[in-house]
C-alpha positions as CSV (number, residue, x, y, z in Angstrom):
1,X,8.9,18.2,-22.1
2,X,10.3,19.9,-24.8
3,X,14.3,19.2,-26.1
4,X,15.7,21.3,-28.4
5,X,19.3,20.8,-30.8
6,X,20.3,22.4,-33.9
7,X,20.9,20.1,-36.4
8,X,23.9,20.8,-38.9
9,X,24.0,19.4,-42.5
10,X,20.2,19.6,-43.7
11,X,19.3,21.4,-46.8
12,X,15.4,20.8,-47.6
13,X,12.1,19.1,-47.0
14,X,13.3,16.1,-47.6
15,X,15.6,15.9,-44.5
16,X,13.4,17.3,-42.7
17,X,10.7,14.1,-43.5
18,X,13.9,11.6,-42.9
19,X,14.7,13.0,-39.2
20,X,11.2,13.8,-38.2
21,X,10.4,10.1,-39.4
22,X,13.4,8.8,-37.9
23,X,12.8,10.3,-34.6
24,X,9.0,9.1,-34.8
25,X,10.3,5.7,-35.1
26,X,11.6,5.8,-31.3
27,X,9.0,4.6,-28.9
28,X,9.9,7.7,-26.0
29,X,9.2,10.6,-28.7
30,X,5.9,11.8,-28.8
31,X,6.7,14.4,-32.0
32,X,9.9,15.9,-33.8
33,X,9.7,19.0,-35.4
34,X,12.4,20.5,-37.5
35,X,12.7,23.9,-38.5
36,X,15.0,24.0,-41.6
37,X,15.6,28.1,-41.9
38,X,17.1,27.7,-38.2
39,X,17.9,24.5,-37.8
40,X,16.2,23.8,-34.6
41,X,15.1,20.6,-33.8
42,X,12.0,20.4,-31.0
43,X,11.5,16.7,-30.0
44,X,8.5,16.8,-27.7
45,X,8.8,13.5,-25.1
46,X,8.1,12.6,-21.5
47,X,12.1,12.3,-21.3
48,X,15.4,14.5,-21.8
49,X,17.3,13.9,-24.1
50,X,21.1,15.0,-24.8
51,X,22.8,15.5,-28.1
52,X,24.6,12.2,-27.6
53,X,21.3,10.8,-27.6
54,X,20.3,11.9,-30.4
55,X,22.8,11.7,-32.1
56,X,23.5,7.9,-31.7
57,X,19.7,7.6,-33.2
58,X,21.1,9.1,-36.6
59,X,24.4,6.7,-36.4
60,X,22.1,3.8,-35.8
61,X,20.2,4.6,-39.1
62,X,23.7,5.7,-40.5
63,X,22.2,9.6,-41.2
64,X,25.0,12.2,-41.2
65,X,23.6,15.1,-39.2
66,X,25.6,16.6,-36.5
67,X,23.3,17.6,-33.4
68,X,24.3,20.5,-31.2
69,X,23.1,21.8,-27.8
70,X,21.5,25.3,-28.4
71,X,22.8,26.6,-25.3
72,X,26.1,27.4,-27.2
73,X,26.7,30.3,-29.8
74,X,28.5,29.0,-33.1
């Protein structure tokens, strides 16, 4: 299953290697996969996850990225 955020506040690679990593670390996600042009997260896992989900994995490591649903224009 396939969940998919936008991520607000990531700049470059970098980032990118500290959520994907981050994200890797949790033992229900198969893969994380961040797009930094469009800011679209894909975490691949056998369960759904919400933005509060994801984004109490960032609190817990004290990262400040803002997840958002992409079902929502800005």
């Amino acid at each position: 299953m396939a969940n998919v955020f936008k991520i607000e506040g990531t700049s470059c690679e970098g980032c990118k290697s500290i959520i994907e990593e981050t994200l890797l670390k949790e033992n229900n996600i198969d893969r994380a996969d961040l797009d930094l042009e469009t800011k679209q997260l894909i975490i691949r896992s056998d369960n759904e996850f919400s933005v509060a989900d994801v984004q109490e994995i960032f609190n817990k490591e004290d990262l400040n990225y803002t997840v958002k649903d992409t079902t929502f224009n800005d």
